[in-house]
Backbone and ligand atoms as CSV (ligand in chain L), in Angstrom:
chain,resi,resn,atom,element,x,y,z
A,1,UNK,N,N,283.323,47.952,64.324
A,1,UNK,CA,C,282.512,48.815,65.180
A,1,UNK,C,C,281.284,49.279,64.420
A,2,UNK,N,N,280.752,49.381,64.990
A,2,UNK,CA,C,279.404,49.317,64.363
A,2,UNK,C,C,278.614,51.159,64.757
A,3,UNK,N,N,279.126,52.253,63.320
A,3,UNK,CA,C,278.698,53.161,63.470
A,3,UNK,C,C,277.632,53.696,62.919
A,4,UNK,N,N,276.966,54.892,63.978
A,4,UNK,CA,C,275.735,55.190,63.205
A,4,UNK,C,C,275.220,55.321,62.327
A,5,UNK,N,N,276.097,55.790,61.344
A,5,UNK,CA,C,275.967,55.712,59.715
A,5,UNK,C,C,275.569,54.248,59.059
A,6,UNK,N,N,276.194,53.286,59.762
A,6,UNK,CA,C,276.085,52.102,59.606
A,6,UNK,C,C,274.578,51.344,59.799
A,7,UNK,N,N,274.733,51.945,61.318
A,7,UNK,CA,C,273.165,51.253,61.520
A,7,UNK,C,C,272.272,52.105,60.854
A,8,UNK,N,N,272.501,52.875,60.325
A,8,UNK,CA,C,271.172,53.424,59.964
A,8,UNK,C,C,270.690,52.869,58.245
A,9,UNK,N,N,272.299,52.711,57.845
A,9,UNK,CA,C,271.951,52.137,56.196
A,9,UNK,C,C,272.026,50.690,56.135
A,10,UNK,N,N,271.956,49.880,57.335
A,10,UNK,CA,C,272.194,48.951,56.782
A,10,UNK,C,C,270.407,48.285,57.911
A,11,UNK,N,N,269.564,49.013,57.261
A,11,UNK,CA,C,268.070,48.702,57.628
A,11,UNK,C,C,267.751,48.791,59.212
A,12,UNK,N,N,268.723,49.685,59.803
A,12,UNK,CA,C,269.047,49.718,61.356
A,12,UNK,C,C,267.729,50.891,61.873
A,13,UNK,N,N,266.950,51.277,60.709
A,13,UNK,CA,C,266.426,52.248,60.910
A,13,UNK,C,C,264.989,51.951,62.505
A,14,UNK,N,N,264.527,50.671,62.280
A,14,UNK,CA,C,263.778,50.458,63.587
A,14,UNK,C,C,264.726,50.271,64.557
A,15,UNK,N,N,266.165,49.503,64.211
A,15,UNK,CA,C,266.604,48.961,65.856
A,15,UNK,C,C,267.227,50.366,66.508
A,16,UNK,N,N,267.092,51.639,65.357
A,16,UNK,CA,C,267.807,52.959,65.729
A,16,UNK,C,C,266.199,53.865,66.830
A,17,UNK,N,N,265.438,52.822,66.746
A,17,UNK,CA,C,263.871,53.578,67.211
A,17,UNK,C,C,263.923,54.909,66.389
A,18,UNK,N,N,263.830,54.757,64.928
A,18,UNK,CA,C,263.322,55.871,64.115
A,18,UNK,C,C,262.560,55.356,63.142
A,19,UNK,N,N,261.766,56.068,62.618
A,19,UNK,CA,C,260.400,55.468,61.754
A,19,UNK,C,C,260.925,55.223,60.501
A,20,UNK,N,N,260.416,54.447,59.606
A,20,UNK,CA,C,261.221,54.304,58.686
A,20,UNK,C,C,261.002,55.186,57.774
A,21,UNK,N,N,261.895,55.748,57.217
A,21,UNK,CA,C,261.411,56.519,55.927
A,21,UNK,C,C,260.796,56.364,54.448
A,22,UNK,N,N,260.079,57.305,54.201
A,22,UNK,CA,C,259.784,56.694,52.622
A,22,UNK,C,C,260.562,57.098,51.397
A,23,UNK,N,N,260.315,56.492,51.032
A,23,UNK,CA,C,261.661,56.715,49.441
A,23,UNK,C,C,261.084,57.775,49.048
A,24,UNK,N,N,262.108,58.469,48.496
A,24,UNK,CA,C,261.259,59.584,48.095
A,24,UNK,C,C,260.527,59.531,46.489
A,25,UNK,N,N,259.766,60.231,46.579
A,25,UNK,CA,C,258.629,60.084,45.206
A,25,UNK,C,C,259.908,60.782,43.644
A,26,UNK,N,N,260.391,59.965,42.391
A,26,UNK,CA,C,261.071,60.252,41.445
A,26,UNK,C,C,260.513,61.375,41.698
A,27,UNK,N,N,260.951,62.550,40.449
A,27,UNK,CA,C,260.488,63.583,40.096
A,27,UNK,C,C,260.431,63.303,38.658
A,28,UNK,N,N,259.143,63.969,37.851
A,28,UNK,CA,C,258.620,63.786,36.885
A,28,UNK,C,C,258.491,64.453,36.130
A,29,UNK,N,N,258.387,64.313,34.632
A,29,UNK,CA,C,258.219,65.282,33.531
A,29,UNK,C,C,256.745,65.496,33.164
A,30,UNK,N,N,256.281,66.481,33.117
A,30,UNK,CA,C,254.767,66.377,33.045
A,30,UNK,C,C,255.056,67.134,31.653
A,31,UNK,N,N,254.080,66.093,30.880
A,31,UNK,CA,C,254.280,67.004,29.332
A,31,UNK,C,C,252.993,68.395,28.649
A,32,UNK,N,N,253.236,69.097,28.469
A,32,UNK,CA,C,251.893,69.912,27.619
A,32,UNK,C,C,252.388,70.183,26.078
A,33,UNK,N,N,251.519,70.209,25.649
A,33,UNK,CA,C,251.448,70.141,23.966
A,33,UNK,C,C,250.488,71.833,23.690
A,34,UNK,N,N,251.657,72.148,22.679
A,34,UNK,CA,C,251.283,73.874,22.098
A,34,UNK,C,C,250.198,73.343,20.758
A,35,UNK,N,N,249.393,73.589,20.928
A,35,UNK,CA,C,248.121,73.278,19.776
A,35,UNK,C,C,247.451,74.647,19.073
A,36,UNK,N,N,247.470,73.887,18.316
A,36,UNK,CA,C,246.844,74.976,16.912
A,36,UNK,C,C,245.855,74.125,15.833
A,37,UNK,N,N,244.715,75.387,15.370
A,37,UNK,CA,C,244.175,74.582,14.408
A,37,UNK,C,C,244.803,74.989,13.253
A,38,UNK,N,N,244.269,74.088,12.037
A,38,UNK,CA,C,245.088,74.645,10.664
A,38,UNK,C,C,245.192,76.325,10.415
A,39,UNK,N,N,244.308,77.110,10.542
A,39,UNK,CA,C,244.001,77.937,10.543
A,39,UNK,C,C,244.776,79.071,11.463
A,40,UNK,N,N,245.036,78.678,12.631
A,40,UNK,CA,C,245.059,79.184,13.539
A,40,UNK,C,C,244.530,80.207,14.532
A,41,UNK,N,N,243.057,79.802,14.355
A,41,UNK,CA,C,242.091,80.709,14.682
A,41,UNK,C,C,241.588,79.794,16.284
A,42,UNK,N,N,242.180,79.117,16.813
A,42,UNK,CA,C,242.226,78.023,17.574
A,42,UNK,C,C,243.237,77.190,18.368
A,43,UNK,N,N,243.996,78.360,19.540
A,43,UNK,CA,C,244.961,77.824,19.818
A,43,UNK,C,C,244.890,77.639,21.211
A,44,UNK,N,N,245.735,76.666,21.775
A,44,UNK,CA,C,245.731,76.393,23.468
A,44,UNK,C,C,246.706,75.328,23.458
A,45,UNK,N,N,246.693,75.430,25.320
A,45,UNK,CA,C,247.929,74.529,25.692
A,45,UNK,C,C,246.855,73.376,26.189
A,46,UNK,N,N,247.640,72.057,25.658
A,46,UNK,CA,C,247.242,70.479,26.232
A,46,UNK,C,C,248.004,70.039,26.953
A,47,UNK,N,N,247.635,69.757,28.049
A,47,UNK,CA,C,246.748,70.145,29.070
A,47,UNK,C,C,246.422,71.319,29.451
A,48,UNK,N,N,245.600,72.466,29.619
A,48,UNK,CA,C,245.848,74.127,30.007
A,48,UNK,C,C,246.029,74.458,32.152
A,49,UNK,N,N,245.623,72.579,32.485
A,49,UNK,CA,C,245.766,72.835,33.768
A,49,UNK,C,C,245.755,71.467,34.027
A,50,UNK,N,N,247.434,71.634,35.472
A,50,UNK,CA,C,248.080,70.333,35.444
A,50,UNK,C,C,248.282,70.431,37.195
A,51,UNK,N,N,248.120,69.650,38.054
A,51,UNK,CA,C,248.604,69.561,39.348
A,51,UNK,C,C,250.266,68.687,39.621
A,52,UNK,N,N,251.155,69.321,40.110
A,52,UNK,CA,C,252.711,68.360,40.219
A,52,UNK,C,C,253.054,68.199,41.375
A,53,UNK,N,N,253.963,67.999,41.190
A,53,UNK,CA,C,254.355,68.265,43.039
A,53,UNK,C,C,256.010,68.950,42.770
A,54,UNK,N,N,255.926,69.485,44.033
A,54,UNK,CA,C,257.524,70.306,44.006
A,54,UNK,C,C,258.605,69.364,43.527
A,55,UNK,N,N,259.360,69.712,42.224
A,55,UNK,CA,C,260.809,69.304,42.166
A,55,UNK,C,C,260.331,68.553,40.758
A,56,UNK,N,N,258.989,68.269,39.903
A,56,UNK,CA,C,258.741,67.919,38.721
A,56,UNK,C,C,259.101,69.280,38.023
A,57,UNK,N,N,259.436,68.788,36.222
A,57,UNK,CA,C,259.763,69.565,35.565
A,57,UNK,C,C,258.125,69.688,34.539
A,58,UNK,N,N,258.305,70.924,34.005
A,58,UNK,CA,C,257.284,70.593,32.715
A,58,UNK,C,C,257.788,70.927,31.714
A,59,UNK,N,N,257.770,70.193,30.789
A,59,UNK,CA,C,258.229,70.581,28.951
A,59,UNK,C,C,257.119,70.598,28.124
A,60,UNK,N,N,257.110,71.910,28.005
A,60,UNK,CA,C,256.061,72.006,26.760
A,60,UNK,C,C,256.807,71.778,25.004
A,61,UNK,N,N,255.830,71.226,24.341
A,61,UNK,CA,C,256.318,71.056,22.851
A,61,UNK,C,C,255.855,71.977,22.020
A,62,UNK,N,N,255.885,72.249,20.863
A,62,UNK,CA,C,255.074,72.988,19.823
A,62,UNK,C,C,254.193,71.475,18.978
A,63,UNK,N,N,253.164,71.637,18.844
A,63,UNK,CA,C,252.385,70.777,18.035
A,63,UNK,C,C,252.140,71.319,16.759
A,64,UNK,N,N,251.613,72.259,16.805
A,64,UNK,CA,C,251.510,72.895,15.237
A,64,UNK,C,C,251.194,74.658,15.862
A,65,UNK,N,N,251.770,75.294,14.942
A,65,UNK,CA,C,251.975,76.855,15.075
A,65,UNK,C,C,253.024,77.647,15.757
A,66,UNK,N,N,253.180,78.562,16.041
A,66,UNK,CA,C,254.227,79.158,16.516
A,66,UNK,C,C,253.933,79.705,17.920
A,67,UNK,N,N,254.711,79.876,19.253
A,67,UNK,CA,C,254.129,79.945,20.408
A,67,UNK,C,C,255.213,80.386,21.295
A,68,UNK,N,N,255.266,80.850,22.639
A,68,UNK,CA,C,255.739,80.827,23.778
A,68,UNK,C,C,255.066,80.154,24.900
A,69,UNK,N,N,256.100,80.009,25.575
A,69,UNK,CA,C,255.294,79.734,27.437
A,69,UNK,C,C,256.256,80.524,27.958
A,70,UNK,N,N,255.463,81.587,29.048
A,70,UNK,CA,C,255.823,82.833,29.230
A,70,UNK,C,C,255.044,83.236,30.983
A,71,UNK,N,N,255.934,83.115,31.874
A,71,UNK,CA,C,254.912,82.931,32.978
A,71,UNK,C,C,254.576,84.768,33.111
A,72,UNK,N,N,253.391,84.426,33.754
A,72,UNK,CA,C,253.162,86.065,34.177
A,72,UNK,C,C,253.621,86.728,35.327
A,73,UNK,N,N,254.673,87.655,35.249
A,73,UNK,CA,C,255.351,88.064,35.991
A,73,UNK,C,C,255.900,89.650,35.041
A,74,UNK,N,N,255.793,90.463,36.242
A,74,UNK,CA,C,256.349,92.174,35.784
A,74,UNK,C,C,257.806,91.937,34.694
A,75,UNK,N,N,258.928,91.212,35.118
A,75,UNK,CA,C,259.855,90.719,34.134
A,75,UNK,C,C,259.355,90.830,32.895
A,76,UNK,N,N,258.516,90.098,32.451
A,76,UNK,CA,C,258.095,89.246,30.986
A,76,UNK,C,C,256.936,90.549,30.860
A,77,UNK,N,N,257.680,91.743,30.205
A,77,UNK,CA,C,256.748,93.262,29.546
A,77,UNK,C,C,255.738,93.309,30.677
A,78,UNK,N,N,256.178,93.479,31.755
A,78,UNK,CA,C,255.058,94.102,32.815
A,78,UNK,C,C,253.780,93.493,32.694
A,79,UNK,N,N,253.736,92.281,32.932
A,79,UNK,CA,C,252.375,91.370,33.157
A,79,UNK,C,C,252.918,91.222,34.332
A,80,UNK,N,N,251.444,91.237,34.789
A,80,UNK,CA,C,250.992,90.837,36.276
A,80,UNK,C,C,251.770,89.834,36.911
A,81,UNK,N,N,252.072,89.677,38.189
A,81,UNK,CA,C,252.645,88.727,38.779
A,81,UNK,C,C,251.570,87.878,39.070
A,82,UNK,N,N,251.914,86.542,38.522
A,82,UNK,CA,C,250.845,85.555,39.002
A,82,UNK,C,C,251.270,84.313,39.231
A,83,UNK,N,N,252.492,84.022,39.794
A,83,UNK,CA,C,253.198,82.791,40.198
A,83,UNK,C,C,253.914,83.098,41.534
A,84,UNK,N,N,254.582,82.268,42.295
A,84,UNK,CA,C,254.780,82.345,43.816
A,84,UNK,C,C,255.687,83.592,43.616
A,85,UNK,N,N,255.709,84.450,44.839
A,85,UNK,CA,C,256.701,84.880,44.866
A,85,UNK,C,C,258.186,84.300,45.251
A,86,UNK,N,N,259.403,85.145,44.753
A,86,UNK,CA,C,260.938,84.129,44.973
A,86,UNK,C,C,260.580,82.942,43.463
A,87,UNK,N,N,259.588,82.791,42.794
A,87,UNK,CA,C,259.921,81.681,42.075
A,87,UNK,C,C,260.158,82.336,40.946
A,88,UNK,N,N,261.453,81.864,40.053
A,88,UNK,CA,C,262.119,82.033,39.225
A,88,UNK,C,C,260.941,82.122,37.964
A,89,UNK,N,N,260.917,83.671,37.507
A,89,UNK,CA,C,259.785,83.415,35.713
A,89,UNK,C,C,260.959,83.042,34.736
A,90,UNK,N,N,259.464,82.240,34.128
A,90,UNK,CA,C,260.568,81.846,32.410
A,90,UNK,C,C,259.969,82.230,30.970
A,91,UNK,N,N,260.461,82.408,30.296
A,91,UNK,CA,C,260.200,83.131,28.813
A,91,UNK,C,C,260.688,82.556,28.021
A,92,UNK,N,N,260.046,81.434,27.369
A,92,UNK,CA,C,260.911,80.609,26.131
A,92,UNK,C,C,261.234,80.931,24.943
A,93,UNK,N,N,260.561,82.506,24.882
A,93,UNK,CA,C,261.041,83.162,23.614
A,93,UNK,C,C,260.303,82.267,22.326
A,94,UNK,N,N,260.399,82.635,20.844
A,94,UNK,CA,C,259.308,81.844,20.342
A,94,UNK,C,C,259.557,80.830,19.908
A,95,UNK,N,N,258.888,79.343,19.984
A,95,UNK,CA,C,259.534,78.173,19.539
A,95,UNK,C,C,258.533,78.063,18.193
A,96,UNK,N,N,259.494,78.285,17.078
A,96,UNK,CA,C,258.428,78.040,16.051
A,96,UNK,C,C,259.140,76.715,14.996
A,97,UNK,N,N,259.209,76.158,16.125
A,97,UNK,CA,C,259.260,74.500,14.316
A,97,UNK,C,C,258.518,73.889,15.479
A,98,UNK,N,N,257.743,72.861,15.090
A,98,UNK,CA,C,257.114,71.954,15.554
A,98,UNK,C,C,258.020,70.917,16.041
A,99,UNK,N,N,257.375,70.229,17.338
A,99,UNK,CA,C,258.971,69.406,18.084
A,99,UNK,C,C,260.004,70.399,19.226
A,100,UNK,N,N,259.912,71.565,18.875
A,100,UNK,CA,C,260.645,72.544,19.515
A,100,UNK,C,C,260.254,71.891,21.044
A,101,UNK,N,N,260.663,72.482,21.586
A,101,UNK,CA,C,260.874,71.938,23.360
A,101,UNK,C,C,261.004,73.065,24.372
A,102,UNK,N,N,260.195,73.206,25.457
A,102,UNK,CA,C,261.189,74.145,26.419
A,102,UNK,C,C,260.723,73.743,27.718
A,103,UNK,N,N,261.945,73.580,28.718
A,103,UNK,CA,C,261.548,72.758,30.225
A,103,UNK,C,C,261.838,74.108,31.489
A,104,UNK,N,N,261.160,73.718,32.381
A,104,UNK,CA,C,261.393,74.290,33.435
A,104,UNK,C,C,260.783,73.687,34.733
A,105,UNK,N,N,261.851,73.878,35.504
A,105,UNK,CA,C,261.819,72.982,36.921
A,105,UNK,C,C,261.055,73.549,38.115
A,106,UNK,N,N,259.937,73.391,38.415
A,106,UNK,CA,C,259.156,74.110,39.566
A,106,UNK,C,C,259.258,73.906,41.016
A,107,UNK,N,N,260.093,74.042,41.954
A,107,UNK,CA,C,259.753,74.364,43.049
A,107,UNK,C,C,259.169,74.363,44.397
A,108,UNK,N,N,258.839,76.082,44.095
A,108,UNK,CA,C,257.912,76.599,44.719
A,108,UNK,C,C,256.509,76.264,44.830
A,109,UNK,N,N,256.183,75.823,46.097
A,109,UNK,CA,C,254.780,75.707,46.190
A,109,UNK,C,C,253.635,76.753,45.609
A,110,UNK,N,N,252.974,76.772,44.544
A,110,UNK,CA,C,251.442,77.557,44.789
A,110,UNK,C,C,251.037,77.267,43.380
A,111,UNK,N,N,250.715,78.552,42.863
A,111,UNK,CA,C,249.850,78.652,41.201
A,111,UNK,C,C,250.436,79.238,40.758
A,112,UNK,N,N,250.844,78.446,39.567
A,112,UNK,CA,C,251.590,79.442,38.161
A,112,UNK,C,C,250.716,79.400,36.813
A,113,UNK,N,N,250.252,80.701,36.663
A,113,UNK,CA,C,250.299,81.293,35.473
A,113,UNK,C,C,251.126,81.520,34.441
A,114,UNK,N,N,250.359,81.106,33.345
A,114,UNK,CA,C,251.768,81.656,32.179
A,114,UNK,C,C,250.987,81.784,30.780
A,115,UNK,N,N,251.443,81.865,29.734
A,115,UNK,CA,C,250.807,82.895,28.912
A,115,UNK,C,C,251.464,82.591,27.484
A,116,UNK,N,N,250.891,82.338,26.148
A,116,UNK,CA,C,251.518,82.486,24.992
A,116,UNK,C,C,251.759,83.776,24.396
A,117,UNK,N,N,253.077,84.471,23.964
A,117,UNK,CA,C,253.106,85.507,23.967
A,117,UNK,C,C,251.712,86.436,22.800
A,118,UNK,N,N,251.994,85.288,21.689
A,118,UNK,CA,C,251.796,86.269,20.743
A,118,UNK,C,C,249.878,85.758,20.278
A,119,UNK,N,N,249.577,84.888,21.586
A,119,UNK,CA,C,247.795,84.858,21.784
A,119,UNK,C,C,247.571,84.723,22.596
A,120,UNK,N,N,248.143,85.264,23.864
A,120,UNK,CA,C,247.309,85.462,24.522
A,120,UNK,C,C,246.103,86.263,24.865
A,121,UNK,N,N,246.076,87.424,23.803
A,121,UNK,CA,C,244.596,87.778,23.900
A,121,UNK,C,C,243.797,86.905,22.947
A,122,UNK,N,N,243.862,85.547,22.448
A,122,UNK,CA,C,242.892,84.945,21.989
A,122,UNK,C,C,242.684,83.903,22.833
A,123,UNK,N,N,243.267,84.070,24.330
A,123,UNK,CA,C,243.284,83.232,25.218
A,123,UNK,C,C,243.854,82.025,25.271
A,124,UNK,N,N,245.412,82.201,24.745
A,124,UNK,CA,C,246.023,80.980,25.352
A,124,UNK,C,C,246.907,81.251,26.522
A,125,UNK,N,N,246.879,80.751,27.485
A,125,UNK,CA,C,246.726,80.353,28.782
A,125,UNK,C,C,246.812,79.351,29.017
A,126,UNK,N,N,247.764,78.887,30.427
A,126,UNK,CA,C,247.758,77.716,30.931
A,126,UNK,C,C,248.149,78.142,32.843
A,127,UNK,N,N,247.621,76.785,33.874
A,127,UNK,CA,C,247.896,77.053,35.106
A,127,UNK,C,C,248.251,75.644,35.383
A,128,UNK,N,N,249.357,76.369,36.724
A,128,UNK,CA,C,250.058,74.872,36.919
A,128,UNK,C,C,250.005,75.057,38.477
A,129,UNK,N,N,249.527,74.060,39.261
A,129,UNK,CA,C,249.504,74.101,40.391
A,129,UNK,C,C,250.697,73.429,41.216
A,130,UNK,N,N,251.287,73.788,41.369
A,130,UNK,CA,C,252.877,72.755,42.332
A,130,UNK,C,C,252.507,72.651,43.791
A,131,UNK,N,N,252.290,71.445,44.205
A,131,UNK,CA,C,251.514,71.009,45.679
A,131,UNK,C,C,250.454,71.505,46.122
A,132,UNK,N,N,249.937,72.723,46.164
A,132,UNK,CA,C,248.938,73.283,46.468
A,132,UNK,C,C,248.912,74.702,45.590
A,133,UNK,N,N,247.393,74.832,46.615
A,133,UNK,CA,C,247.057,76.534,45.710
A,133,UNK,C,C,247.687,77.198,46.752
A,134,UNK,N,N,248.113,78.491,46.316
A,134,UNK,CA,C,248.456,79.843,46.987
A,134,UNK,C,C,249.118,80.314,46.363
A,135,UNK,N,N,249.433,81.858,46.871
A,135,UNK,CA,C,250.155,83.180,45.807
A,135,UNK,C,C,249.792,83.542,45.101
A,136,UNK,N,N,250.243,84.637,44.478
A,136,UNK,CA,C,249.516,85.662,43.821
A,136,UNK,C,C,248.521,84.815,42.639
A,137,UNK,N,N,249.027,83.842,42.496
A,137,UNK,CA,C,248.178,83.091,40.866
A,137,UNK,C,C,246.725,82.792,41.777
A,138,UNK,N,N,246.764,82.561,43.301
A,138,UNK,CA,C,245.693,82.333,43.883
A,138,UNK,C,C,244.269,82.800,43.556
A,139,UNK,N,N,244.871,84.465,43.445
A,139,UNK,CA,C,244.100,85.442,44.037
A,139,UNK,C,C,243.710,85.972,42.509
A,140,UNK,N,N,242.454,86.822,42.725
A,140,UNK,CA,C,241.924,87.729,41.797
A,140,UNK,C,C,242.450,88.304,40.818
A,141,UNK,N,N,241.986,88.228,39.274
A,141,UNK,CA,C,243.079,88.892,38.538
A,141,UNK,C,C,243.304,90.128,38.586
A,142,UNK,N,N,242.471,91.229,39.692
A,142,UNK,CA,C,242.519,92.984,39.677
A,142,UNK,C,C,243.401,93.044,41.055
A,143,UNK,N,N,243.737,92.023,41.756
A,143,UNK,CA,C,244.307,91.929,43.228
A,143,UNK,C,C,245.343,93.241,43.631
A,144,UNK,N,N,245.927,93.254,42.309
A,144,UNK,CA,C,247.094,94.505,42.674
A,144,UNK,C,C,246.285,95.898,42.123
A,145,UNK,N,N,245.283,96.129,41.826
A,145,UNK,CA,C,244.760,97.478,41.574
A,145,UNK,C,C,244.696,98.485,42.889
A,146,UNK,N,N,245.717,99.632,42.924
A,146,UNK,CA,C,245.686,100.660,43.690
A,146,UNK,C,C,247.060,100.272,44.670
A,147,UNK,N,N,248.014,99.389,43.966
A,147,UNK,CA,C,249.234,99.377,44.363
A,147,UNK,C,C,250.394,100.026,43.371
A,148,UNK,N,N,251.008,100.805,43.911
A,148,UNK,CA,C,251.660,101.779,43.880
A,148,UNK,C,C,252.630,101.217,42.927
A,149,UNK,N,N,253.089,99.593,43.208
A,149,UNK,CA,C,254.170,99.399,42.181
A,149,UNK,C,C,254.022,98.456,41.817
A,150,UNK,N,N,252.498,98.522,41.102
A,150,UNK,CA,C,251.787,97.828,40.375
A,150,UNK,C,C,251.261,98.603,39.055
A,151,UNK,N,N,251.449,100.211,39.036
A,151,UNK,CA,C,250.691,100.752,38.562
A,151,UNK,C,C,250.756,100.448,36.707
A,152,UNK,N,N,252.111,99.885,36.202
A,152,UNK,CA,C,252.635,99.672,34.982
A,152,UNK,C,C,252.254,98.638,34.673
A,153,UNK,N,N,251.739,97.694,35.540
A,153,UNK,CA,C,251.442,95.495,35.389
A,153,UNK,C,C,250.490,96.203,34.272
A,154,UNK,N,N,250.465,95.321,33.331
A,154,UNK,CA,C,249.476,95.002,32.329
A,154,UNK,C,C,248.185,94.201,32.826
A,155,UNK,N,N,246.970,94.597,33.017
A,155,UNK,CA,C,245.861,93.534,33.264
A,155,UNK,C,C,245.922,92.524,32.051
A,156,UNK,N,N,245.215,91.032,33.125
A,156,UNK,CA,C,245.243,89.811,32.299
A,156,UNK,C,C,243.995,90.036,31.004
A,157,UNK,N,N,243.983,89.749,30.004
A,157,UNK,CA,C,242.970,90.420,29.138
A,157,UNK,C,C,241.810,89.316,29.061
A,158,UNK,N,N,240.360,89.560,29.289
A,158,UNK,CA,C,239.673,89.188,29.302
A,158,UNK,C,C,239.466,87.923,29.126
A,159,UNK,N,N,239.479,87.439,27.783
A,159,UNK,CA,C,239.769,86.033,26.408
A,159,UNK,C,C,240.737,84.956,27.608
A,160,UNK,N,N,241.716,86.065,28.339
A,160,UNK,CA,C,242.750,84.530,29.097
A,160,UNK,C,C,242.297,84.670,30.315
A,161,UNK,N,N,241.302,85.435,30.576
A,161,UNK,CA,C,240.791,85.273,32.005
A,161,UNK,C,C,240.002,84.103,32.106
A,162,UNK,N,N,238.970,83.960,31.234
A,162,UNK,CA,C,237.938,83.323,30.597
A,162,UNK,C,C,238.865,81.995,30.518
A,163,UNK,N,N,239.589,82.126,30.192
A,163,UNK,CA,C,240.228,80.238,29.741
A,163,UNK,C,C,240.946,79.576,31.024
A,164,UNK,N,N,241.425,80.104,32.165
A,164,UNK,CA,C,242.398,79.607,33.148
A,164,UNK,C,C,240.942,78.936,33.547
A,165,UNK,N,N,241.505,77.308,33.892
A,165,UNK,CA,C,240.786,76.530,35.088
A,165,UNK,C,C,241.089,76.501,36.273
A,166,UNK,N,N,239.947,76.998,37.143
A,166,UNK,CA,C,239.914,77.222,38.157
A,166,UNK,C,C,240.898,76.230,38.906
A,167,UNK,N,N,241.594,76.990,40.110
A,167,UNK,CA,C,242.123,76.124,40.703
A,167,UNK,C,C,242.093,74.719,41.727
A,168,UNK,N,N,240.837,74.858,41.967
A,168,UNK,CA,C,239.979,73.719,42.546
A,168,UNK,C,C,239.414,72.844,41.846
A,169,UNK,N,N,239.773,72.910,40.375
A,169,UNK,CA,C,239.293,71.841,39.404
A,169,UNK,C,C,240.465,71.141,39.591
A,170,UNK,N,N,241.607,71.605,39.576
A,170,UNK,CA,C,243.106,71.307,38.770
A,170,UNK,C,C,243.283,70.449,40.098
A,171,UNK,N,N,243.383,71.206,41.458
A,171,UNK,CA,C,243.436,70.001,42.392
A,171,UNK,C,C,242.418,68.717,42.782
A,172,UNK,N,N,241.602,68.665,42.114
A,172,UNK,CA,C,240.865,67.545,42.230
A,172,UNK,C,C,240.929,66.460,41.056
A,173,UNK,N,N,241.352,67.208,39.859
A,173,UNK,CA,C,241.071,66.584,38.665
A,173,UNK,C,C,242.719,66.215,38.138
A,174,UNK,N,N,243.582,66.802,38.545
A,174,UNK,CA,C,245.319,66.600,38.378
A,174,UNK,C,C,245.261,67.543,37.260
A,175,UNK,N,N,244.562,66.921,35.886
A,175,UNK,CA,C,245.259,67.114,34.714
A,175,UNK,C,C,243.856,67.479,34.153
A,176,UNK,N,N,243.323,68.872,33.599
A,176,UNK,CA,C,242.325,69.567,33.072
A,176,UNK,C,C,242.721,70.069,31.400
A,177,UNK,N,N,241.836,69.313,30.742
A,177,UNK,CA,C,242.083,69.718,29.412
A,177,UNK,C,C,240.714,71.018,29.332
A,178,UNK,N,N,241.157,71.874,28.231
A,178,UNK,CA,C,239.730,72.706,27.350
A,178,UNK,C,C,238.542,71.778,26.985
A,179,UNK,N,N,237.970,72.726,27.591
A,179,UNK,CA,C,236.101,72.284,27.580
A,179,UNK,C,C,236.194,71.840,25.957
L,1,CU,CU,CU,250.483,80.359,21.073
């Protein structure tokens, strides 16, 4: 007997008059590299702005120096929320040997922000766009000024304002390295 389950896997999908489907797209590791100069007067994430699509992971490495990836969110010492809301923040705490590793699986559609803990006021920064722009990473970095339970967020400090690529680069360009 020939059941629906049947016709449908066994390429029945036109004689079922349904369109055929597309396979779905793997999901992917998109890599960024924690960079430092000898010195360390010179640090950033490679790539600092990456476009994915929902359900890719990203693993950042340490290349040389000591670092976090740290999304911005009230959680992680009252920084600003700047990734979807409902989407899970992560704090890799500090990876300091070179090779170190830390992954996380994105989701949620919009803009994520995230942040090296211990430079980000020398502006390291990175933005990750998952399918499109939207949410709070969208919007203005003063957006929550004169909200009530906002009043503790830490503003983004100048140096990492200055370094995020715009989000209309990142969707046109996928993968945005530092000028
Ligand atoms: Cu760092």
């Amino acid at each position: 007997m020939l059941t629906r389950r049947k016709l449908l896997t066994a390429g029945g999908w036109a004689l079922a008059g349904l369109a055929v489907p597309r396979r779905a797209r793997a999901a992917r590791v998109v890599e960024i590299r924690m960079q430092s100069d000898p010195q360390g007067a010179e640090v950033w994430f490679d790539p600092v702005g990456v476009l994915v699509d929902p359900g890719d992971t990203i693993r950042w490495t340490v290349a040389a120096n000591v670092h976090t990836t740290t999304a911005y969110h009230p959680r992680n010492a009252n920084h600003s929320l700047r990734i979807p809301e409902g989407a899970t923040p992560w704090d890799s705490g500090f990876l300091v040997n070179r090779g170190s590793q830390f992954e996380v699986k994105l989701t949620a559609e919009g803009v994520y922000d995230y942040y090296c803990m211990p430079h980000e006021g020398a502006g390291m920064v990175g933005r990750i766009v998952v399918g499109r722009s939207g949410g709070p990473g969208a919007l203005p970095f003063d957006y929550f000024r004169g909200c009530p339970e906002a009043l503790d967020w830490k503003p983004v400090p100048l140096a990492a304002q200055k370094a995020f690529p715009p989000v209309d680069l990142i969707l046109t360009q996928r993968v945005v390295r530092r000028g």
